[in-house]
Wavefront OBJ file of the C-alpha trace (Angstrom):
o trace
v 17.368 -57.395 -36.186
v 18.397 -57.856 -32.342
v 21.428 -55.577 -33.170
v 19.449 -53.057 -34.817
v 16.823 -53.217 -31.928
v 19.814 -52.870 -29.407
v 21.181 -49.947 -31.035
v 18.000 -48.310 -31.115
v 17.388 -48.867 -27.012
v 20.577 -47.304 -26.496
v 20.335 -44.343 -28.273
v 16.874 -43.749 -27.158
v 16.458 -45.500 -23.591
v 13.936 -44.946 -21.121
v 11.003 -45.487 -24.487
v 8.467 -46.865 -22.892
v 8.275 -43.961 -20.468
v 7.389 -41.467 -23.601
v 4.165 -42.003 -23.914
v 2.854 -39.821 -20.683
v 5.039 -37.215 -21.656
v 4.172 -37.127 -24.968
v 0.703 -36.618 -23.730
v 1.880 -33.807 -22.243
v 3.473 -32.119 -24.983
v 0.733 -32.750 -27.411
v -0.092 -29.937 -29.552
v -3.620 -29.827 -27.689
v -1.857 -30.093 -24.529
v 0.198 -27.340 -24.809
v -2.160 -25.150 -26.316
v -4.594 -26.020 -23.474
v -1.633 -24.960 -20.931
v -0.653 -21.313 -22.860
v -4.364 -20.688 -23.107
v -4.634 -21.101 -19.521
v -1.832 -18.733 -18.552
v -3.238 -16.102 -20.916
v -6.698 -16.141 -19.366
v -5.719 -16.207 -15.976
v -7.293 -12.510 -15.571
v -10.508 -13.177 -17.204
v -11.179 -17.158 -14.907
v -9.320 -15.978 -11.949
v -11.969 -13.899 -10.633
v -14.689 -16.007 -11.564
v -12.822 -19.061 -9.655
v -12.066 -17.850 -6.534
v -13.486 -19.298 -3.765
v -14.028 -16.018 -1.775
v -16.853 -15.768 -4.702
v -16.489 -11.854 -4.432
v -17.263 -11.150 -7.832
v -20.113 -12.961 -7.732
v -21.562 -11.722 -4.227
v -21.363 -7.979 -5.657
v -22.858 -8.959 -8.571
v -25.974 -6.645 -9.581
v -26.884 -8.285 -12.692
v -26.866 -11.981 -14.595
v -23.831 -13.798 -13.814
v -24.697 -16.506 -16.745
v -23.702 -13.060 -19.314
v -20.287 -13.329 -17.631
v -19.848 -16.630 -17.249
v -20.651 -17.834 -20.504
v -18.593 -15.273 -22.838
v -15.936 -16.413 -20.608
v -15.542 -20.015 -21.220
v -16.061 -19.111 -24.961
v -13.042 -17.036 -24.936
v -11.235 -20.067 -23.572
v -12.402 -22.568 -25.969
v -12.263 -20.317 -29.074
v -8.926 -19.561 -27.785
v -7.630 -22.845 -27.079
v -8.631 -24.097 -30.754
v -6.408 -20.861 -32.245
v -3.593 -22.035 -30.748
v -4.285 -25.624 -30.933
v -4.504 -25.038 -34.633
v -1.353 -23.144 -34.643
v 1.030 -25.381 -32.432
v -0.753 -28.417 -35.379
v 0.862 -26.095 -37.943
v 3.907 -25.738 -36.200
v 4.286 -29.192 -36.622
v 5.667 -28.716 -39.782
v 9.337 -27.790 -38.643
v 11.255 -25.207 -40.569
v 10.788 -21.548 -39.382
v 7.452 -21.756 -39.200
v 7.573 -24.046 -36.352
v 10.103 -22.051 -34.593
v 7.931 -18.274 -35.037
v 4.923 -19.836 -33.652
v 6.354 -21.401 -30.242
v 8.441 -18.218 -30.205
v 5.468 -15.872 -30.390
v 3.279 -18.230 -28.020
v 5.357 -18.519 -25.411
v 7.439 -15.412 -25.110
v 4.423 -13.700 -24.734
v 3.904 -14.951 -21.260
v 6.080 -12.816 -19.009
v 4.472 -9.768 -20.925
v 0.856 -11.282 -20.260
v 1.730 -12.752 -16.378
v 3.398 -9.401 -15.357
v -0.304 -7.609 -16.222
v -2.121 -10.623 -15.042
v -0.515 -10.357 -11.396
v -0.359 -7.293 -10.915
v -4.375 -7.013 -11.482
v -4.645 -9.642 -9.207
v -2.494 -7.582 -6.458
v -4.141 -4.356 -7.058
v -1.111 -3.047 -8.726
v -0.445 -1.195 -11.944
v 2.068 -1.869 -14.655
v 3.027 1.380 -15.700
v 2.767 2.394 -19.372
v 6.422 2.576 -20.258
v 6.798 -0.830 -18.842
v 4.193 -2.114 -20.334
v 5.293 -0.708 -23.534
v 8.898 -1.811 -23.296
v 7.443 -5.508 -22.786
v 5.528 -5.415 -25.610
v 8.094 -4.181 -27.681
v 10.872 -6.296 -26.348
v 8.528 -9.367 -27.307
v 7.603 -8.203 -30.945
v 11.400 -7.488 -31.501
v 12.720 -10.779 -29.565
v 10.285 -12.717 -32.053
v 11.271 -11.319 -34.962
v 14.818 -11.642 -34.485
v 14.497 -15.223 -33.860
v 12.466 -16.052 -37.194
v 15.170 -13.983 -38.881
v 17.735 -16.295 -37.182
v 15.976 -19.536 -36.754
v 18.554 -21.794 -38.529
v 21.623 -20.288 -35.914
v 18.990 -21.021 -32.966
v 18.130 -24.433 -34.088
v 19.902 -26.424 -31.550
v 19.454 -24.267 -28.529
v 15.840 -24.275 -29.606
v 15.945 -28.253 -30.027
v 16.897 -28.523 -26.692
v 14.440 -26.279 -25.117
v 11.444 -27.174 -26.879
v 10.378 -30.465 -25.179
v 10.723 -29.021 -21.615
v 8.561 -26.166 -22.336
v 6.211 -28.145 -23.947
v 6.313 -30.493 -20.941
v 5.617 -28.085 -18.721
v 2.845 -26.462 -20.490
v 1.080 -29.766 -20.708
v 1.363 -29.230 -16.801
v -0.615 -26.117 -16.889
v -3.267 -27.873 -18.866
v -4.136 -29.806 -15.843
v -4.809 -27.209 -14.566
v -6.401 -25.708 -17.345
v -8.745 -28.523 -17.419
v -9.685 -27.709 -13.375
v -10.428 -24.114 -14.719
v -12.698 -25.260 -16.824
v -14.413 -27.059 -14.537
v -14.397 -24.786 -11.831
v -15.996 -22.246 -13.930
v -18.919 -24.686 -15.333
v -19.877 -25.572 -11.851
v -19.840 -21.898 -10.040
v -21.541 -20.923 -13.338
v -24.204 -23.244 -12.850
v -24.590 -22.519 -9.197
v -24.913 -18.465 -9.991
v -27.842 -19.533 -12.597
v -29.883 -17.494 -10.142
v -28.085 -14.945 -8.681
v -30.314 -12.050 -8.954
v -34.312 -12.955 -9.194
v -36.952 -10.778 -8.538
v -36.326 -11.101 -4.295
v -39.621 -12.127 -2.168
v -39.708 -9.751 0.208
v -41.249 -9.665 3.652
v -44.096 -7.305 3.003
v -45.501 -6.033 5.940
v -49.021 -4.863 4.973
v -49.273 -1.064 6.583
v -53.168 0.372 6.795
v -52.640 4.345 6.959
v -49.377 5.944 7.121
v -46.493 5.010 9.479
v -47.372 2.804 13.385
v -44.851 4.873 14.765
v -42.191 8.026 14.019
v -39.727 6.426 11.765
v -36.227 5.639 12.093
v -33.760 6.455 9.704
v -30.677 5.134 9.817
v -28.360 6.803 7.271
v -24.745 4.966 6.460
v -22.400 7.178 4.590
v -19.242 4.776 3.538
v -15.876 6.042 4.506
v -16.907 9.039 6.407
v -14.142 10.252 9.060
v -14.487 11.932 12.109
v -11.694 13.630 12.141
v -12.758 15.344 8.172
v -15.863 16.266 9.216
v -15.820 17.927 12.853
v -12.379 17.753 14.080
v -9.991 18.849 11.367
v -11.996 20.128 8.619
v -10.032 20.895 5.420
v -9.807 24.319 5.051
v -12.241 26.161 3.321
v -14.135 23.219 3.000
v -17.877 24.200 3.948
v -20.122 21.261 5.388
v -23.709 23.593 6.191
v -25.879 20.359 6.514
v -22.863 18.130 8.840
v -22.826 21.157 11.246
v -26.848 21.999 11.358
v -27.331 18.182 12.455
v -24.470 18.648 14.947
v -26.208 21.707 16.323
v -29.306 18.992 17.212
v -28.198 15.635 17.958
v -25.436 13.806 20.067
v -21.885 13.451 18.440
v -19.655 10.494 19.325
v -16.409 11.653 19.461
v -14.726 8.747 19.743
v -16.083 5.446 18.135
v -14.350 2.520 17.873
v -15.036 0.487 14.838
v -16.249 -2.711 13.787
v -13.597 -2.621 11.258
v -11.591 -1.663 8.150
v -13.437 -3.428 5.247
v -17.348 -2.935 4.111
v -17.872 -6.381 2.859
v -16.962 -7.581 7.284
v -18.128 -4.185 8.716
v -21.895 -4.405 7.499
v -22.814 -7.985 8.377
v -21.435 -7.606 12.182
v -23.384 -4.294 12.326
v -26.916 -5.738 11.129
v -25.922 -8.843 13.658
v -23.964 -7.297 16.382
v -21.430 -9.847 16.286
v -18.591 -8.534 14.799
v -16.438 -10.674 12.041
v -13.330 -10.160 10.578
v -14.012 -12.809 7.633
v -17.251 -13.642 5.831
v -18.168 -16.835 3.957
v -19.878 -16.822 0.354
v -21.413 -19.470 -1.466
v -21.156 -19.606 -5.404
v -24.821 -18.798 -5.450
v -24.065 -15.244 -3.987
v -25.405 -15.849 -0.426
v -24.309 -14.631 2.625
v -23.726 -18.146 4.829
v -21.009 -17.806 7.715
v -19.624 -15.183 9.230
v -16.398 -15.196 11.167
v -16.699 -13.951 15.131
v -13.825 -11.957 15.837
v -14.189 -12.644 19.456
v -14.621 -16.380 19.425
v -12.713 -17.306 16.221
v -15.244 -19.598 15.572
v -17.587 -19.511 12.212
v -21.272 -19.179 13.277
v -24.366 -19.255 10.487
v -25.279 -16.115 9.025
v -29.573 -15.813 9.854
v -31.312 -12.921 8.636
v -34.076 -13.238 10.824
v -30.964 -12.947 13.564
v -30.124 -8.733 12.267
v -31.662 -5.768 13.621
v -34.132 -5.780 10.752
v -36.206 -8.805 12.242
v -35.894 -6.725 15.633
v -37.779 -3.913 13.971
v -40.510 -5.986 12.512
v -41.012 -7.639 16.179
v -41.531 -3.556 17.491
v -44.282 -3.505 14.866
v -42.345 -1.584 11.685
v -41.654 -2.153 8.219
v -38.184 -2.160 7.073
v -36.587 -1.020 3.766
v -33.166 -0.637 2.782
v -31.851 1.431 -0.351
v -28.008 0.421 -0.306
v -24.398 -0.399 -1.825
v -21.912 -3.010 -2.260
v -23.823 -5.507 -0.203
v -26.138 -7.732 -1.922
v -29.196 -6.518 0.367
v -32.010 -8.192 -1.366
v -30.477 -11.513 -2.228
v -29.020 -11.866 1.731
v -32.241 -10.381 3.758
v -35.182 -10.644 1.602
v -37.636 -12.119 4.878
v -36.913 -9.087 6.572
v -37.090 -6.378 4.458
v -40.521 -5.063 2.681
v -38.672 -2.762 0.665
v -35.129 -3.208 -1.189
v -33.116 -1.972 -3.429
v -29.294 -2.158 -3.869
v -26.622 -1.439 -6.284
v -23.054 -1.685 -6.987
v -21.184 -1.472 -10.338
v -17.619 -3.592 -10.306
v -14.879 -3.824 -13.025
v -15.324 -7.512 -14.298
v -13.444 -9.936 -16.555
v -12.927 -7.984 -19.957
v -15.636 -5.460 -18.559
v -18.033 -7.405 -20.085
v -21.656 -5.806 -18.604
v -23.771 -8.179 -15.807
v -26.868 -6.276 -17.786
v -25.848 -7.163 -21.063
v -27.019 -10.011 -23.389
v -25.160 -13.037 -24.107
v -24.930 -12.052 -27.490
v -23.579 -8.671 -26.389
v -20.900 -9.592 -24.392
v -19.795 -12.476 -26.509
v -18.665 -9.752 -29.254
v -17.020 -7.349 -26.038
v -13.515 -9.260 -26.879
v -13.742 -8.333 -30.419
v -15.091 -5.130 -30.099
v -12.532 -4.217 -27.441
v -9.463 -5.341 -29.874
v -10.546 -3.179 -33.022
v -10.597 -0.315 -30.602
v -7.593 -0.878 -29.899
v -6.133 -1.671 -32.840
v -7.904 1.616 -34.457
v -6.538 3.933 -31.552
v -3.085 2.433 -32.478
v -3.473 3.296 -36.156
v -4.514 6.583 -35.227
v -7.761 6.757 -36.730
v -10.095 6.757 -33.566
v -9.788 7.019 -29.496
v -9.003 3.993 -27.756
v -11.667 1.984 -25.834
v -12.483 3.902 -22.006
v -9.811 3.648 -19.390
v -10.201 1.976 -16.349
v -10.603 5.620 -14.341
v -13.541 6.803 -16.644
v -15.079 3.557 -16.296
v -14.488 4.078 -12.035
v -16.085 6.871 -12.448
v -18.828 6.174 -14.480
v -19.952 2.953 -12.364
v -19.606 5.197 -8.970
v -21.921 8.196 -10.712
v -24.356 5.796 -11.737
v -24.609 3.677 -8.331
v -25.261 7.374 -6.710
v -27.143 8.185 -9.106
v -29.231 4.741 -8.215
v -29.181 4.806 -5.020
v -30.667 8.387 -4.518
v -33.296 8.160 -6.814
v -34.384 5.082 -4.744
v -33.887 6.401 -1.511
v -35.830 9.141 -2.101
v -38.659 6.839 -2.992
v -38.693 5.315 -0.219
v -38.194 8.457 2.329
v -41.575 9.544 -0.027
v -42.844 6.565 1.184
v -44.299 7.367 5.455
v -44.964 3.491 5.598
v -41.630 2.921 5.006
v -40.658 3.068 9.700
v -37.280 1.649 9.428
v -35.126 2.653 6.892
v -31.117 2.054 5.979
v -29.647 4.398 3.112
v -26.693 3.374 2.548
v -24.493 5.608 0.003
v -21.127 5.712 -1.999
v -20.039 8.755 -0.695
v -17.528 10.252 0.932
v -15.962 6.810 -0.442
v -12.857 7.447 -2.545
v -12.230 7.634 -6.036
v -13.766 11.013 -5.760
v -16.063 11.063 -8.595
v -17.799 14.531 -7.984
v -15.843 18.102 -8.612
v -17.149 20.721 -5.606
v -16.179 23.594 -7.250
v -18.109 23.215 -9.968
v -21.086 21.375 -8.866
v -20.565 18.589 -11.057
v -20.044 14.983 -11.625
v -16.602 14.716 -13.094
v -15.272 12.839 -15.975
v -11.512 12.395 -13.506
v -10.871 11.687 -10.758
v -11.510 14.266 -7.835
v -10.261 14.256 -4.338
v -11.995 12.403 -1.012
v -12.879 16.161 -0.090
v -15.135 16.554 -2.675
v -17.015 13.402 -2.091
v -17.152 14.670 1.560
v -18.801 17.692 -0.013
v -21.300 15.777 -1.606
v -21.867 13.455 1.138
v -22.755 16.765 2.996
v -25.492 17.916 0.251
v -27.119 14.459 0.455
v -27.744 14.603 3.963
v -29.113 18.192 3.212
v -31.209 16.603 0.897
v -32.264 14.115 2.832
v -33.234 16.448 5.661
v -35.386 18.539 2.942
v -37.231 15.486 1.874
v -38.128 14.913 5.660
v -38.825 18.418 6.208
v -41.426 19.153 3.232
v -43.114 15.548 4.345
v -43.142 17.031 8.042
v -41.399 14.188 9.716
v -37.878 15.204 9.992
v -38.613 16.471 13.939
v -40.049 13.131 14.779
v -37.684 10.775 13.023
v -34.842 9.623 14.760
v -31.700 9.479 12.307
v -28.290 8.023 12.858
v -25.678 8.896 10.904
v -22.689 6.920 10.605
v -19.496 5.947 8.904
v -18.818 2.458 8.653
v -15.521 2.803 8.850
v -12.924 5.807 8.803
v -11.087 7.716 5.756
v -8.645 4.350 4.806
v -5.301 6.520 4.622
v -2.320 4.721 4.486
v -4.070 1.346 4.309
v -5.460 1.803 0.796
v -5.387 4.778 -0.599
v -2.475 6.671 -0.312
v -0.474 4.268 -1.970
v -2.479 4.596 -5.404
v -1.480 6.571 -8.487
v -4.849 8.232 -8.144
v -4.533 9.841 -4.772
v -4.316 13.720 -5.093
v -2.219 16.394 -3.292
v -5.587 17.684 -1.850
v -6.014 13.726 -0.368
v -2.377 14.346 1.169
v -2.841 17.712 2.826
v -6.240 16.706 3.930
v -4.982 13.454 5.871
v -1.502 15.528 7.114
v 0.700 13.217 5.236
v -1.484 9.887 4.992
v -1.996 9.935 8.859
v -5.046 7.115 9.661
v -7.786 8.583 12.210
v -9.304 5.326 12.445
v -12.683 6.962 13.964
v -15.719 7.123 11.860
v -18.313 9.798 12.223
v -21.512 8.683 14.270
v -24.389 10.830 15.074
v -28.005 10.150 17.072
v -30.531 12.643 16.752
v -33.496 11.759 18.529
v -37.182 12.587 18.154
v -38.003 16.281 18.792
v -33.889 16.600 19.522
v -33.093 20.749 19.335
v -29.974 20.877 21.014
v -26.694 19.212 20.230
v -24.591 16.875 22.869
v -21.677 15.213 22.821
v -19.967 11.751 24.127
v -16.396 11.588 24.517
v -16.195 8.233 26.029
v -15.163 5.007 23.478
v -18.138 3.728 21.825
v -17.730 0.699 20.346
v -20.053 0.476 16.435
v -20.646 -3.346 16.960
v -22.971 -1.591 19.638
v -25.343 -0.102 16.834
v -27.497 -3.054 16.914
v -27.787 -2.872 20.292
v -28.491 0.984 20.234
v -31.657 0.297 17.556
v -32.960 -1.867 19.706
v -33.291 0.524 22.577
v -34.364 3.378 20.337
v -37.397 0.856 18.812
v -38.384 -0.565 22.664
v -38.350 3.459 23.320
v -35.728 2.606 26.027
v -33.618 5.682 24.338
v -35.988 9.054 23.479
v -33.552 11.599 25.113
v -30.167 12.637 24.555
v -29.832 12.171 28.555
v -31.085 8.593 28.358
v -28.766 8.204 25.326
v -26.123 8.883 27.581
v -26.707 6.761 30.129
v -27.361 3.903 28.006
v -23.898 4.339 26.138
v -22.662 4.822 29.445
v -23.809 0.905 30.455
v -21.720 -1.828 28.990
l 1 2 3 4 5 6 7 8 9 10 11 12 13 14 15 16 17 18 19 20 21 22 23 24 25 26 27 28 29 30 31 32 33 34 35 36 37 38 39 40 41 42 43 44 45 46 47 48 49 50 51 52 53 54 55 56 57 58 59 60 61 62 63 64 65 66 67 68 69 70 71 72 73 74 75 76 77 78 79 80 81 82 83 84 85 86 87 88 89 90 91 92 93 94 95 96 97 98 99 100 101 102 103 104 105 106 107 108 109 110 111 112 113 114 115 116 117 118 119 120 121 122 123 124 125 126 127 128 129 130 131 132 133 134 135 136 137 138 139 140 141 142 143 144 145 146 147 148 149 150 151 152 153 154 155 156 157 158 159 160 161 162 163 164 165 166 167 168 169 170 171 172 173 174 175 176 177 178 179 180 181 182 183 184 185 186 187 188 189 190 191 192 193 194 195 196 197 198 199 200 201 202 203 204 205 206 207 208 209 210 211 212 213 214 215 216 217 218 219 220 221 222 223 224 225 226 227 228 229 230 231 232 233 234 235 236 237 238 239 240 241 242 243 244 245 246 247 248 249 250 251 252 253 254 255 256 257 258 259 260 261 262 263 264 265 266 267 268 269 270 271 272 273 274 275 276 277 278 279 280 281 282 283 284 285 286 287 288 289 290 291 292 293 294 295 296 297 298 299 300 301 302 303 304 305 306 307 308 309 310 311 312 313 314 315 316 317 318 319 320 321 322 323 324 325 326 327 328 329 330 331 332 333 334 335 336 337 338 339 340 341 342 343 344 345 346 347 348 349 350 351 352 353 354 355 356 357 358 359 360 361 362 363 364 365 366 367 368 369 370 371 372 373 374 375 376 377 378 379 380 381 382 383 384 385 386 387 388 389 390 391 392 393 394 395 396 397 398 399 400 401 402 403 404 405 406 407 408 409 410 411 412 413 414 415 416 417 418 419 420 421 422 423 424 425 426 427 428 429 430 431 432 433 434 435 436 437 438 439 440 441 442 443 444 445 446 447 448 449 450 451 452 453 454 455 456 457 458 459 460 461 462 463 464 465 466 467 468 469 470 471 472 473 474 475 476 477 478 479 480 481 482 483 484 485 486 487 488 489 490 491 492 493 494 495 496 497 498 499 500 501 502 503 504 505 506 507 508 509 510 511 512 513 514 515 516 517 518 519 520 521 522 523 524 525 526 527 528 529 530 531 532 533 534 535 536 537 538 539 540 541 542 543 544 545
């Protein structure tokens, strides 16, 4: 018996250090591991600690959440059920790890590159897939010649799967807990509510932010043939800076440090979806974000109500004690494009539904599901479509003093086609966005005009930043030869377009010198303690630093 035991520790030493790695190469352990490398695209985004899904979030975030960690669970068991078959041995057991795991580079190389911004083309794509269905079937063909190579190479896969189920099991967790802390994201907000007797205290001001929109497109080097009526009437009337410099490149930093004046180059978001630090450029320090610390507060101290009808930033969950009216909107691609205004029910079936399209459009016998592009567009229609209808409203509305509208346009993809007056179902050109950023401000003014204030309103109209060239767009498989020959070749103009017409305002006016946007806070307040009424006191309050 001592011989036999002997014999056995030789030919197997090192025993009693199995057990953790058997753990680890568990059938549940492994499964848990694979199903966490295929669902990287779908948790990612939902684990990140930027929370930017979240923050831009119009709808439930429970209806993504939840379908989520079903697709993990219901996916783990498949697998876990499979790798339990596998168990068997024979060439059953060698198809199944085969088609599990050489799956993976297919699945990472798509996974990545979403989470880069990048897109596998088709014909890679393609060749992946069918490089994987041919690679698997060639090795259940062949299994018995394999054998020993697969032997060999089993256990250290398996081993290093169980790895990824530790982190797995994190991912799990991570997306219980910011789940749970979104419960809430979107509730009916409790506004400030200023009560207003009889029409407006005071002519209004309207501050009008129109996302993406370049200097250089609209006054200085117009596309040709492009027509702009409504950009050039307001130029004819109110002061044109010339050369702004802005707060900076991205939205999601640009808008806080204009409501604040502080500008920030990073922002800080809590898994509920609230705004709570913002980086200061200047001091590199992280300071507090306080609504009651934006120019909205200012404006209720001059004695006006506030409203905002705007995009991308979640205006009503991040300034609801200074606003009396709000309304904001902003469509995103999420996880499986499962809907934040669907049910649970809904989106639980969005996985299933999404694979017999597929599998139909394969078989021929129906188109596929949407693309990405017509889903871009559709989301960017709608949010204009949103946004305008509430605007208006609100421009309808005289008690409404101080207002932000801030719109989609002239903010690439172009969803709108200017020469035929449509929406369009591809993508267009930032050109014709420009051209419909130009007939909103014409309808703006009309709106003004039939209520009789647009002489006594003061309006800014700004870009928050410039047309983003070579730093997003011209590097996308979307970008047009009309984008090219607009921008000269991707050139960046960093400048974005910034207007002031004042009260009563019938001539036009320029200012060449730098401006700097964090300013605009600044500006509002001079314009609401009637410190600025005149283009000439404009100028000489730019003109003080």
């Amino acid at each position: 018996m001592a011989e036999t035991a002997l014999a056995n520790e030789r030919a197997h030493p090192g025993t009693e250090e199995e057990p953790p790695l058997r753990v680890l190469t568990h059938p549940f352990a492994v499964a848990l591991g694979l199903t966490n490398l295929y669902l990287l695209a779908l948790t990612g985004p939902l684990i990140s600690t930027g929370h930017e899904l979240v923050y831009h979030l119009t709808g439930s975030a429970r209806v993504i959440f939840i379908p989520v960690m079903v697709d993990v669970v219901v996916l783990f068991l498949l697998l876990a059920g499979l790798l339990t078959l596998a168990e068997r041995g024979g060439r059953l057991r060698v198809a199944i790890w085969s088609a599990t795991v050489l799956a993976l580079p297919w699945i990472l190389t798509e996974t990545i590159s979403g989470f880069l911004g990048a897109v596998v083309p088709g014909w890679v794509s393609l060749l992946m897939g069918l490089s994987y269905g041919l690679g698997v079937a060639a090795i259940a063909w062949n299994w018995k010649r394999i054998l020993p190579s697969f032997d060999a190479v089993q256990p250290v896969i398996a081993t290093i799967l169980g790895v990824f189920a530790l982190g797995g099991l994190m991912i799990f967790a991570q997306l219980a807990w910011f789940g749970w802390q979104a419960r809430h994201l979107n509730p009916s907000p409790l506004l400030h509510h200023r009560q207003v007797a009889t029409g407006p205290v005071q002519p209004r001001i309207l501050w009008i932010l129109l996302d993406e929109l370049s200097y250089q497109q609209v006054y200085e080097q117009r596309f040709p043939g492009l027509k702009l009526p409504a950009f050039d009437q307001l130029a004819a009337e109110s002061t044109v800076f010339t050369n702004v410099v802005p707060t900076g490149e991205y939205t999601r930093y640009v808008i806080p440090s204009l409501l604040t004046g502080v500008p920030a180059d990073g922002v800080n978001v809590s898994g509920a979806g609230l705004l709570v630090a913002m980086h200061d450029t200047a001091s590199g320090k992280w300071d507090r974000f306080q609504q009651h610390h934006t120019v909205f507060q200012d404006a209720i101290d001059a004695g006006y109500s506030t409203g905002v009808a705007g995009w991308y930033n979640p205006y009503c969950r991040i300034l609801p004690a200074v606003l009396d009216h709000c309304y904001w909107m902003y469509h995103e691609m999420t996880p499986d494009n499962l809907s934040p205004d669907g049910s649970d029910a809904a989106n639980l079936l969005t996985p299933v539904r999404t694979l017999l399209f597929e599998t139909r459009h394969l078989l021929g016998k129906r188109e596929g599901p949407p693309s990405d592009d017509l889903l871009d567009l559709q989301m960017h229609t709608a949010d204009y479509r949103g946004l305008l209808a509430a605007g208006d409203a609100y421009l309808s509305n005289p008690s409404v003093g101080f207002l932000l509208l801030h719109m989609p346009v002239p903010h690439p993809f172009g969803f709108y086609d200017r020469k035929s007056g449509n929406f369009a179902d591809h993508h267009t050109s930032y050109i014709d966005n420009l051209a419909l950023a130009d007939q909103y401000l014409a309808h703006v003014r009309a709106l003004l005009e039939k209520e009789g204030q647009w002489d006594s309103t003061t309006v800014v109209v700004m870009g928050d930043h410039s047309w983003r060239t070579r730093q997003i767009w011209a590097s996308t498989e979307d970008w047009s030869a009309e984008d090219q020959a607009a921008s000269h070749g991707g050139k960046f103009d960093d400048r974005p377009a910034y207007l002031v017409k004042l009260p009563h305002q019938q001539t036009g006016a320029r200012i060449d010198v730098r401006f700097g946007a964090i300013r605009t806070r600044a500006l509002f307040d001079a314009m609401l303690q009637k410190k600025v009424r005149t283009p000439e006191e404009l100028r000489a309050w730019v003109g003080r630093r």
